[in-house]
C-alpha positions as CSV (number, residue, x, y, z in Angstrom):
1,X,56.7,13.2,75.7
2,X,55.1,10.0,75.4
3,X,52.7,10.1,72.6
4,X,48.8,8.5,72.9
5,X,49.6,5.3,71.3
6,X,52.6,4.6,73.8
7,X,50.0,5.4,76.3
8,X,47.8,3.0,75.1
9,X,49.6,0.3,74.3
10,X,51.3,0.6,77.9
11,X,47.9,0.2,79.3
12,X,46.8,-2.4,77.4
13,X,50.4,-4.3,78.7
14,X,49.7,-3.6,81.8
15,X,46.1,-4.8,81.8
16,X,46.4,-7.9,79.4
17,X,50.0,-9.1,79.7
18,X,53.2,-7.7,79.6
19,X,55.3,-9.5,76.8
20,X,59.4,-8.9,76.7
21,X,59.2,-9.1,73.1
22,X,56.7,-8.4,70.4
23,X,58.2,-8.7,67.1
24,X,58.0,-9.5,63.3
25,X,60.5,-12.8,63.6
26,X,59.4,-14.5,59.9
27,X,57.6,-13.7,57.1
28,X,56.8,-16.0,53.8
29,X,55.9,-13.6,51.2
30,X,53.6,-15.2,47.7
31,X,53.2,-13.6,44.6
32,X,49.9,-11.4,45.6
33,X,50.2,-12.0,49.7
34,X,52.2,-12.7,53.1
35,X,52.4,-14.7,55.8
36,X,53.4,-13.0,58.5
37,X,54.9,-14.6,62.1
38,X,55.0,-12.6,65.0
39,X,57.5,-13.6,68.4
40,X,56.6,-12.6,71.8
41,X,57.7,-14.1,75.7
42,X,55.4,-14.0,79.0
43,X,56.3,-14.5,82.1
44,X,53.3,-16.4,83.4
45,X,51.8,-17.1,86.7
46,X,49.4,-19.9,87.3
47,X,45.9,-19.8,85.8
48,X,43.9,-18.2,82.7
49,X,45.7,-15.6,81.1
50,X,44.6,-13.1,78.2
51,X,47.9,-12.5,76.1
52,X,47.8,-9.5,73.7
53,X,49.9,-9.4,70.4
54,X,49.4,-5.8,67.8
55,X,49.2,-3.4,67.0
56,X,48.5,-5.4,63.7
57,X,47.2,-4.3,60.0
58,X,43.9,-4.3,59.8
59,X,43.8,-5.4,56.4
60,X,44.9,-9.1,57.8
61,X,42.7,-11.8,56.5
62,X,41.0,-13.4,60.4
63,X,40.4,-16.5,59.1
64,X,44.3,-16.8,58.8
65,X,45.0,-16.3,62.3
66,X,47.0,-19.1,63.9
67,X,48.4,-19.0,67.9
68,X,51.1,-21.5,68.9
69,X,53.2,-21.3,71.3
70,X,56.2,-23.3,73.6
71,X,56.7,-23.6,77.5
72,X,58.5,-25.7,80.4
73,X,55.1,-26.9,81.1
74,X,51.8,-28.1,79.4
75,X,50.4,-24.5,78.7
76,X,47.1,-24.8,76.9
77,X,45.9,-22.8,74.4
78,X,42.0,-22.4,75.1
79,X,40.6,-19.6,72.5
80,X,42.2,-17.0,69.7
81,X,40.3,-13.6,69.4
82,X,40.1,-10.9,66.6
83,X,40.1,-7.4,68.3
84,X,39.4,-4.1,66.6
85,X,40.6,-1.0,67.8
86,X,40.1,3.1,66.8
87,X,42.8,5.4,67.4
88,X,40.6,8.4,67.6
89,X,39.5,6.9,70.7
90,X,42.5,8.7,72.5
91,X,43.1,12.6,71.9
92,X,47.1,13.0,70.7
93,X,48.5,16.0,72.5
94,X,51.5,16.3,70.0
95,X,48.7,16.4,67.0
96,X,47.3,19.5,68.6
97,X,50.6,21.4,68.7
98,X,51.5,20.5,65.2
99,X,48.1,22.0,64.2
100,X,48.6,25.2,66.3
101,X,52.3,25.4,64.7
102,X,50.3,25.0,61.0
103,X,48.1,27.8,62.0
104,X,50.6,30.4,62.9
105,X,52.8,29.8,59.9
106,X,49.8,30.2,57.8
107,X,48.8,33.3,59.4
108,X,52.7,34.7,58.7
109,X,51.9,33.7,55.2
110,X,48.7,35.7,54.9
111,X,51.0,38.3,56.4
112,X,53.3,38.4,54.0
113,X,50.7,38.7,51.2
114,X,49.5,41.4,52.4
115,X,52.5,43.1,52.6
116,X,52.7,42.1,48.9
117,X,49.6,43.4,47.9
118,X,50.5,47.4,49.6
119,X,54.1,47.0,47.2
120,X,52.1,46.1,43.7
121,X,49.7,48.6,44.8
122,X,52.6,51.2,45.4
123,X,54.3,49.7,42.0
124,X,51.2,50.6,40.1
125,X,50.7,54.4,41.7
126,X,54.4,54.8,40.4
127,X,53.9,53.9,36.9
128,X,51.1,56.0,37.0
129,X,53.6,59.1,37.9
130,X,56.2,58.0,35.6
131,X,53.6,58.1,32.6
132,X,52.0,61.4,33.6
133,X,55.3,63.4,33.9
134,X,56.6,61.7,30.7
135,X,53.2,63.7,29.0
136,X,53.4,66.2,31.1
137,X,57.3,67.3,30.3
138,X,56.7,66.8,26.3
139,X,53.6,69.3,26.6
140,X,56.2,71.9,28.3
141,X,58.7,71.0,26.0
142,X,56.9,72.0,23.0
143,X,55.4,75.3,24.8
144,X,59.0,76.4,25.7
145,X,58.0,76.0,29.7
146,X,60.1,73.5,30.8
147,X,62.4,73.5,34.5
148,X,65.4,71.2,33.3
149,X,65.8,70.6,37.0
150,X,62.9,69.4,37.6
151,X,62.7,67.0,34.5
152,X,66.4,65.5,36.4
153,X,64.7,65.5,39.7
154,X,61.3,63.7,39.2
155,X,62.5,60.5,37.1
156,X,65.3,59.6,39.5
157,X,63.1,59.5,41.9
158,X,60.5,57.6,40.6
159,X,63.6,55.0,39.5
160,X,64.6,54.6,43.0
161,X,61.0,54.4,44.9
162,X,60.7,51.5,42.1
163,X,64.5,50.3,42.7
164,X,63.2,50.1,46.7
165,X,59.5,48.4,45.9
166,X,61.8,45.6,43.9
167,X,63.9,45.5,46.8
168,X,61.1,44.7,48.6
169,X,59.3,42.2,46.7
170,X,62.6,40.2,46.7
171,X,62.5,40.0,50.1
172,X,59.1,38.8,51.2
173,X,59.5,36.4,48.0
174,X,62.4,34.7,50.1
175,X,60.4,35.1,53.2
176,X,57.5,33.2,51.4
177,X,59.4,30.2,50.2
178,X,60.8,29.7,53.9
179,X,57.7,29.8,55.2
180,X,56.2,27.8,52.3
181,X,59.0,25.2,52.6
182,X,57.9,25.1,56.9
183,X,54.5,24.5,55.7
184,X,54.8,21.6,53.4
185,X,57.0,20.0,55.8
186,X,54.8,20.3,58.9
187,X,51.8,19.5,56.6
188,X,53.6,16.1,56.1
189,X,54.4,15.3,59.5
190,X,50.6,16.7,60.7
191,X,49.1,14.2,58.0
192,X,50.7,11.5,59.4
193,X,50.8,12.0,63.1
194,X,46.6,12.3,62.0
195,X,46.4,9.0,59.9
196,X,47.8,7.4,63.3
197,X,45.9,9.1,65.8
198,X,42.6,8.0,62.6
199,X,43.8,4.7,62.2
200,X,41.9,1.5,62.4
201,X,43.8,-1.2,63.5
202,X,43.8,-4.8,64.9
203,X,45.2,-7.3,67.5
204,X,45.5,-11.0,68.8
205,X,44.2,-11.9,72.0
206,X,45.1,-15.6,72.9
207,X,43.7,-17.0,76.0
208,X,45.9,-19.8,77.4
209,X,45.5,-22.1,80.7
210,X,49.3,-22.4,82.7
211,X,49.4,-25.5,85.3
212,X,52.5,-23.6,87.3
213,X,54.7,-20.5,86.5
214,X,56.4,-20.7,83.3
215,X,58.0,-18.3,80.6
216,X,55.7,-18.6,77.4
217,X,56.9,-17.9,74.3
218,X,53.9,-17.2,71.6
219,X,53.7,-16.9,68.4
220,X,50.6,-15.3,66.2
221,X,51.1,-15.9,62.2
222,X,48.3,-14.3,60.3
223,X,48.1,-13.0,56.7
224,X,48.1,-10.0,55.4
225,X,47.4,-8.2,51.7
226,X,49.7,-5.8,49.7
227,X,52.6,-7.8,49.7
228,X,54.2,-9.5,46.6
229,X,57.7,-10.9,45.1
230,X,58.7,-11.5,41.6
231,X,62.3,-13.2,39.9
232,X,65.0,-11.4,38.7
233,X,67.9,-12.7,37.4
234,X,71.5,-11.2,36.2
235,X,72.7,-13.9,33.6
236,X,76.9,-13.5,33.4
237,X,78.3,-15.8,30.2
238,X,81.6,-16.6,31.0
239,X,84.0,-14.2,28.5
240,X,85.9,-17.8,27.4
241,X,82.4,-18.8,26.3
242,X,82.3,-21.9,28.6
243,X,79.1,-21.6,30.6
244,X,76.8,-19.2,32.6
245,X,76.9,-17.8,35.8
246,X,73.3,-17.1,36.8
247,X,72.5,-15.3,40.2
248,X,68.8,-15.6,41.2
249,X,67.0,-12.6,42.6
250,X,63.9,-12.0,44.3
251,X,62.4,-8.2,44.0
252,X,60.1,-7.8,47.3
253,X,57.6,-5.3,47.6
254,X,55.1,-4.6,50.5
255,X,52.7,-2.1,51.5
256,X,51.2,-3.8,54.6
257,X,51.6,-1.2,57.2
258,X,54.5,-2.8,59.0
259,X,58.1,-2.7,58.8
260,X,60.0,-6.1,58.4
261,X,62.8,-5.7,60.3
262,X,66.0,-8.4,60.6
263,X,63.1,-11.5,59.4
264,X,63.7,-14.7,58.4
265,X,61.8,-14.4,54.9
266,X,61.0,-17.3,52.6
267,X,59.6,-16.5,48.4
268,X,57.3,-18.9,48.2
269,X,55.7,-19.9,44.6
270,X,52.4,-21.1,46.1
271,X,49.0,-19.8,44.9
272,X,47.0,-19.5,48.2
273,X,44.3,-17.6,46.2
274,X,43.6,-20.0,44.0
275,X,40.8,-23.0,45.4
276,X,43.2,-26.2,46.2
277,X,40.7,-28.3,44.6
278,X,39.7,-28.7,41.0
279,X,36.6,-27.7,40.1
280,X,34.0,-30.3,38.5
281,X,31.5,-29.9,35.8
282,X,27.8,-29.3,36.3
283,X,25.5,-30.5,33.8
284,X,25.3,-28.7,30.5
285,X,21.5,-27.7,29.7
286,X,20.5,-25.6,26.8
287,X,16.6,-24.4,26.8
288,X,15.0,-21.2,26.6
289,X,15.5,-18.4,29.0
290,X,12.1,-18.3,31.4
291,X,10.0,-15.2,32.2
292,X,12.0,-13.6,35.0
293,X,9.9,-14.1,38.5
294,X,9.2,-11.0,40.4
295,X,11.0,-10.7,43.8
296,X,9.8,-8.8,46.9
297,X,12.3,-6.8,48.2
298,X,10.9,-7.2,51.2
299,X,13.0,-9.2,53.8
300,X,10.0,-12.2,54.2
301,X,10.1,-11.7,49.9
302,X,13.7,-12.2,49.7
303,X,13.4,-15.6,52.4
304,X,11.1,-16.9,50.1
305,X,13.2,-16.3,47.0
306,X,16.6,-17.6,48.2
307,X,17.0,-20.7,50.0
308,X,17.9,-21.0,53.7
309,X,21.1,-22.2,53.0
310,X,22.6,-19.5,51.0
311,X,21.1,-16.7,53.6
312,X,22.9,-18.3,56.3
313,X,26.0,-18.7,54.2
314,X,25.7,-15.1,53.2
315,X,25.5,-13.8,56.5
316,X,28.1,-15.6,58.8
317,X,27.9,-15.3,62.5
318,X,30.7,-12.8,63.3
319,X,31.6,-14.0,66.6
320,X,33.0,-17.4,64.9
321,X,34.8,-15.3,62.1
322,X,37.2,-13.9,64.1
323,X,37.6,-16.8,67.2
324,X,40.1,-19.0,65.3
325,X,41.3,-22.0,66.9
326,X,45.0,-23.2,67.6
327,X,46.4,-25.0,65.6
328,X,50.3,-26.8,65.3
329,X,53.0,-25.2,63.7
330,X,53.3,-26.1,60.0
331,X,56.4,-27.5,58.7
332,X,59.0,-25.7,56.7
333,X,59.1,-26.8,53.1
334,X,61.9,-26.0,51.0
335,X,60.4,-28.0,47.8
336,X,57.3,-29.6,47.8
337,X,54.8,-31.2,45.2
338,X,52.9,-28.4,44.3
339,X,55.3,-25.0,44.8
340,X,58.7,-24.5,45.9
341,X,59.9,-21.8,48.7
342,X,63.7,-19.8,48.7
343,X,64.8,-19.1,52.3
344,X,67.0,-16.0,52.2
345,X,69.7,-16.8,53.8
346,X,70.5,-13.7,55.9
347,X,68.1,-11.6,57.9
348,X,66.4,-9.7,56.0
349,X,65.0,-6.1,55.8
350,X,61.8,-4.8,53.7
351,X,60.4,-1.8,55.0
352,X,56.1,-1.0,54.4
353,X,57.4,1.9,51.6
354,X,56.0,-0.2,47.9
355,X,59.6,-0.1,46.5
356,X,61.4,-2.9,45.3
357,X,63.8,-4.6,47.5
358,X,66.4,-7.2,46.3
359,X,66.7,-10.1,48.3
360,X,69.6,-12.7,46.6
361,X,68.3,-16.5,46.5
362,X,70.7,-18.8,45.2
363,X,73.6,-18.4,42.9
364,X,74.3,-20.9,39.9
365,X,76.8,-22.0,37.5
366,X,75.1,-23.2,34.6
367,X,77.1,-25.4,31.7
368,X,75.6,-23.5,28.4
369,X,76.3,-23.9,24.5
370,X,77.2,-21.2,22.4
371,X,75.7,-20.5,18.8
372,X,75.7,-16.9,16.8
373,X,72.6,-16.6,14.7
374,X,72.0,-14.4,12.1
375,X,68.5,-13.7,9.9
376,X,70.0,-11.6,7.3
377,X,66.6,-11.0,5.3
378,X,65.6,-9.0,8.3
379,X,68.4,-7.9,10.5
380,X,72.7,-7.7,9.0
381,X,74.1,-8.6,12.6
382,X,74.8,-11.8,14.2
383,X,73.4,-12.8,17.5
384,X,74.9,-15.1,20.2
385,X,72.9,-17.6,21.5
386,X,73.4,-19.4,25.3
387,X,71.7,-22.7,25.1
388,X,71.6,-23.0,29.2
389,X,70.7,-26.2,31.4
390,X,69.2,-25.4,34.0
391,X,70.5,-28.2,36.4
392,X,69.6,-27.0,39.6
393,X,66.8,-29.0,41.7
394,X,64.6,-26.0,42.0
395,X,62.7,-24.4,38.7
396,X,63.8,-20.9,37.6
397,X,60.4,-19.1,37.7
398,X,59.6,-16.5,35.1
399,X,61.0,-13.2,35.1
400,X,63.4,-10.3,33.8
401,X,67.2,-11.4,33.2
402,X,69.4,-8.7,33.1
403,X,72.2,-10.4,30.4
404,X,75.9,-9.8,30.7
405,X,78.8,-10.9,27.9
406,X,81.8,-11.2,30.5
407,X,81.6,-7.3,32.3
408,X,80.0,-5.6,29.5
409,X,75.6,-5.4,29.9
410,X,73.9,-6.5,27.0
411,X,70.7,-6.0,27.7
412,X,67.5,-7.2,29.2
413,X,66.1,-9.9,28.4
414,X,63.0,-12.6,29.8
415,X,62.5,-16.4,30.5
416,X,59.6,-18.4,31.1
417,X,59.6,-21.0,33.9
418,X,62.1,-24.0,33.5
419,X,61.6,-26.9,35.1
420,X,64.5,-28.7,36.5
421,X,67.2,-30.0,33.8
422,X,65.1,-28.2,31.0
423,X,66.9,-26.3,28.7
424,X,65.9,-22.6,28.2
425,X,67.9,-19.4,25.4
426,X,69.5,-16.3,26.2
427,X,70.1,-14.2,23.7
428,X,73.6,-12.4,24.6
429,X,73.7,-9.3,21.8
430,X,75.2,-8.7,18.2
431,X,79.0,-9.6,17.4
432,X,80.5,-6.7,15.3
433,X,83.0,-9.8,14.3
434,X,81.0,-11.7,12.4
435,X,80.1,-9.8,8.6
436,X,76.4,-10.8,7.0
437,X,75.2,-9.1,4.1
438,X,72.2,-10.2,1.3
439,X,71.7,-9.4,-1.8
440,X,69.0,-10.1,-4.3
441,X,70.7,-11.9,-7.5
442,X,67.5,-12.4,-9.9
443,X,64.0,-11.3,-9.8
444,X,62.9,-12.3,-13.6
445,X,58.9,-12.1,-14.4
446,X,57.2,-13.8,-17.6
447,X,54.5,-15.7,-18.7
448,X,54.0,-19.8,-19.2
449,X,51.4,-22.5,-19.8
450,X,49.6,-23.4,-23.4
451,X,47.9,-20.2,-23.6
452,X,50.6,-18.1,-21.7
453,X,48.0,-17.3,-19.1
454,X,50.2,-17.5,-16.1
455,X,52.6,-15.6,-14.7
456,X,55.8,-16.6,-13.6
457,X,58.6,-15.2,-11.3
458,X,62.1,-16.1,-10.5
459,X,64.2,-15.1,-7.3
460,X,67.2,-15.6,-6.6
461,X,69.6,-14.3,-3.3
462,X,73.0,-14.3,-2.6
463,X,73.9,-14.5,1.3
464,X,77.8,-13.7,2.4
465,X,79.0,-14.3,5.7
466,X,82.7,-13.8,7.5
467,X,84.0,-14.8,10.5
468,X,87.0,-12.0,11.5
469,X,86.9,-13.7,14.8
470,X,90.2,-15.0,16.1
471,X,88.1,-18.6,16.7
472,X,86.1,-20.6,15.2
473,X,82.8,-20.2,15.6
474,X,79.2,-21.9,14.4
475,X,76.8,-19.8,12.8
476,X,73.0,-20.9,12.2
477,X,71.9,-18.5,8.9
478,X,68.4,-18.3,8.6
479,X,66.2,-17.2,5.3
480,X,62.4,-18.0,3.9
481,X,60.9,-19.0,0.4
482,X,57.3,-18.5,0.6
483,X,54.4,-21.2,1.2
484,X,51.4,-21.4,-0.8
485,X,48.0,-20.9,0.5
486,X,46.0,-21.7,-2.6
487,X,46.6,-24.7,-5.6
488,X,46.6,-22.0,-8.2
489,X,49.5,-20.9,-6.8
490,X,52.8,-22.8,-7.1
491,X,55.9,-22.0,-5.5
492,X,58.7,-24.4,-7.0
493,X,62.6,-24.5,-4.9
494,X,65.4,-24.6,-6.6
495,X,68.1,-27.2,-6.4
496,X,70.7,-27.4,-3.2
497,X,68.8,-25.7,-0.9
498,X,69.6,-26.4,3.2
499,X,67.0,-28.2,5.3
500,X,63.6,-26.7,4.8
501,X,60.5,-26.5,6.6
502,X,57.4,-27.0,4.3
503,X,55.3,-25.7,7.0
504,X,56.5,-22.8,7.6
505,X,58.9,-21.9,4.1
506,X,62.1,-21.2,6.6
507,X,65.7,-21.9,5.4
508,X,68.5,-23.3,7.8
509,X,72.0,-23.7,7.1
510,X,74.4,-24.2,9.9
511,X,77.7,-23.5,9.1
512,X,81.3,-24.0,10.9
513,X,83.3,-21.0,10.5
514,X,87.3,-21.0,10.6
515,X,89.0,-17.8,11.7
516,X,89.1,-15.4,8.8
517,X,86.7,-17.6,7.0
518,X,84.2,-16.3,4.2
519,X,81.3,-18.2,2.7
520,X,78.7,-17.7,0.1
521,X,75.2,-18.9,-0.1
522,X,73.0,-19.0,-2.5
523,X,69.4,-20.0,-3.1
524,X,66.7,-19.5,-5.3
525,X,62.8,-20.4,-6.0
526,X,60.2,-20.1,-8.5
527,X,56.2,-18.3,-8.4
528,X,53.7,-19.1,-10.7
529,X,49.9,-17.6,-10.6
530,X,47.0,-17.3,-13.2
531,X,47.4,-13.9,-14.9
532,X,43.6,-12.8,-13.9
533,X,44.7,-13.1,-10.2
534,X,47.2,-10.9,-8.9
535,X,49.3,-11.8,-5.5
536,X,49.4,-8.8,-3.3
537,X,53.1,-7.6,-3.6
538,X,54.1,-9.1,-6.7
């Protein structure tokens, strides 16, 4: 049975203008948006036509409506029209069924609990037998007036009517969660055979002008809400440590209302939300804040308050919001000055469900160097480190990397965008190889100065590190002395110390490690304070 949308949209074929095809053909999705493109052929005769194109969302932005279209002939495109339609407008004969189906199951259900109710009922007025001739056969008992045949009698019966009232109530539990399982399902399918039948919705009406006969093929791109992509990346070093294999995802996600099926879909890192131009800066007055005028609320009050222009702006002329004019086809851009799009290379499929779908973009091989890093003050492992290059032509946007060491996962990691040949970390896990352990050789206190009124504190750490690695390998060991933040405090290094910040107080050795190598570091430093002003922690 043809349902009342089929009817309708037949008619409006019929009536308007009967395309062969009607379908989603591309789609350019942004990071909070889409542009959607929609295909469809006419066979036209000479004259004014009205040429139909929906159902379509009706969350699509008008203003972004754009017809274009290609024909044997000069076919011109005269006027583009916003149309809003109601389903309720047509009764669904299918919805009334489903509702007459959710009306009898109920009713079984109501059934069934009544049933329920007589068995608790009939549960209760057995307990209630079962405690009165338990009193009742201990009061004969102690009188000497007892029938033993009737004390056998009389509980094995109340055990079986209970045995059959179980029985029972197992049955029309089973009973209930079929029906209840009916229910829910039909409930679904009622809900959204309802939305559909409730549904607001829009379409495209495109009047064009043909000379002679010709087969027209139109196409209606307009944008639409509730659609959004974001990067993902797996990042593969190479097990022989000799670059990166990086494969660059893009996770899709829409909730627009229609399926994209088998589309031509570009990721596009433009920002259409954001205004194209720069905004300039007014005049910067300070004075004080003036009494606050009283406003009519009246509508001849609120003309006098707010100028003419911003009342018309306010109120646009609806007619003009949603008649769009024709314009040519833009041009495809895989990299331009201002964003960059990723054409997926297959047809693609995102259906309208929210979920993430992965769509693959590009893969890279990526020439990386290798480092291990270890901060032993704070962590006893060593970290590889992939210093990659990203020497593509397009920038890796910002995103999740899911990080692999030859087969094995690692982890998850992130990147921020890198421009083309920038070089950007990934941090590829702990080696169990590679041994780092610290240990605190000194920590001697005293006093000093003329009077002895300072203190005085000596440190002194020990830093060992093997390499059980079958390679060699270069290991960056960082470590701290601390940086003063007041004169009367005076923090003194010791001698042979590695690079060192004076900024920042951090320690770097880098240190080339042979196979079955061990190395010792050590390093100390000096604190001295007034006596009458204690450091926190010392």
């Amino acid at each position: 049975m043809k349902t009342a949308w089929a009817l309708c949209l037949s008619y409006l074929l019929l009536t308007i203008g009967a395309a062969r095809a009607n379908r989603i053909t591309e789609v350019t999705v942004y990071t909070d948006r889409a542009q959607v493109t929609r295909t469809a052929e006419f066979d036209l005769k000479a004259g004014d036509h009205d040429l139909e194109i929906g159902p379509l969302p009706v969350t699509l932005d008008d203003n972004s409506v754009r017809a274009t279209g290609k024909a044997s002939v000069p076919v011109t495109i005269q006027n583009v029209t916003i149309r809003h339609r109601l389903h309720t407008e047509i009764r669904d004969p299918e919805l009334a069924q489903l509702e007459q189906r959710l009306t009898d199951l109920r009713d079984q259900r109501a059934a069934l609990d009544s049933r329920q109710r007589v068995l608790d009922q009939q549960r209760e007025f057995l307990k209630q037998i079962q405690i009165k001739a338990a009193g009742d056969a201990t009061r004969d008992i102690q009188l000497n007036k007892f029938d033993l045949a009737q004390l056998r009698d009389l509980p094995a019966w109340v055990a079986e009517e209970l045995m059959r009232v179980e029985e029972a109530t197992a049955k029309l539990n089973r009973e209930r969660r079929e029906l209840d399982r009916q229910i829910a399902s039909l409930q679904v399918e009622f809900e959204k055979r309802r939305a559909a039948a409730s549904r607001a919705e829009k379409s495209v009406v495109v009047t064009v002008q043909a000379p002679s006969a010709t087969k027209f093929t139109l196409q209606v791109t307009y944008v639409v809400p509730q659609a959004s992509w974001s990067p993902l990346f797996d990042a593969r070093a190479r097990a022989d440590l000799s670059g990166v294999d990086l494969t660059y995802f893009g996770t899709v996600r829409q909730q627009t209302g229609e399926d994209w099926r088998g589309v031509n879909l570009t990721l596009s890192t433009a920002r259409p939300a954001v205004a194209a131009r720069m905004p300039e800066l007014g005049k910067w007055v300070l004075d004080f804040t003036p009494p606050m005028p009283v406003v009519s609320t009246t509508r001849e009050g609120l003309r006098r308050a707010i100028p003419m222009a911003e009342l018309q702006y306010a109120v646009p002329d609806d007619k003009a919001a949603r008649e769009v004019e024709a314009l040519l086809p833009s041009v495809d851009v895989e990299s331009g000055v201002t964003a960059v799009s990723f054409r997926v290379p297959r047809a693609a499929d995102v259906p309208a469900d929210g979920q993430p779908h992965r769509q693959s973009i590009q893969q890279l091989n990526l020439p990386a160097s290798f480092v291990y890093e270890t901060t032993p003050k704070l962590s006893p492992f060593a970290y590889l480190k992939a210093a990659v290059t990203n020497t593509s032509d397009a920038p890796l946007l910002a995103g999740a990397v899911n990080v692999f060491l030859g087969p094995d996962f690692v982890g998850t990691s992130r990147i921020d965008t890198v421009a083309p040949t920038e070089a950007f970390d990934l941090y590829l896990g702990i080696d169990e190889a590679i041994r780092v352990k610290r240990e605190e050789l000194k920590d001697k206190s005293g006093r000093t100065g003329i009077f002895r009124n300072r203190q005085r504190r000596v440190f002194a750490y020990k830093i060992t590190v093997e390499n059980y690695k079958e390679r060699p390998i270069r290991l960056l060991v960082y470590d701290q002395i601390p940086v003063s933040a007041h004169d009367d405090i005076k923090v003194t290094p010791g001698e042979n110390l590695p690079p060192l910040d004076k900024d920042t107080g951090k320690l770097t050795w880098t240190l080339d490690l042979k196979p079955r190598e061990k190395r010792e570091l050590t390093f100390d430093f000096t604190v001295e304070w007034p006596q009458d002003k204690p450091i926190p922690g010392f």
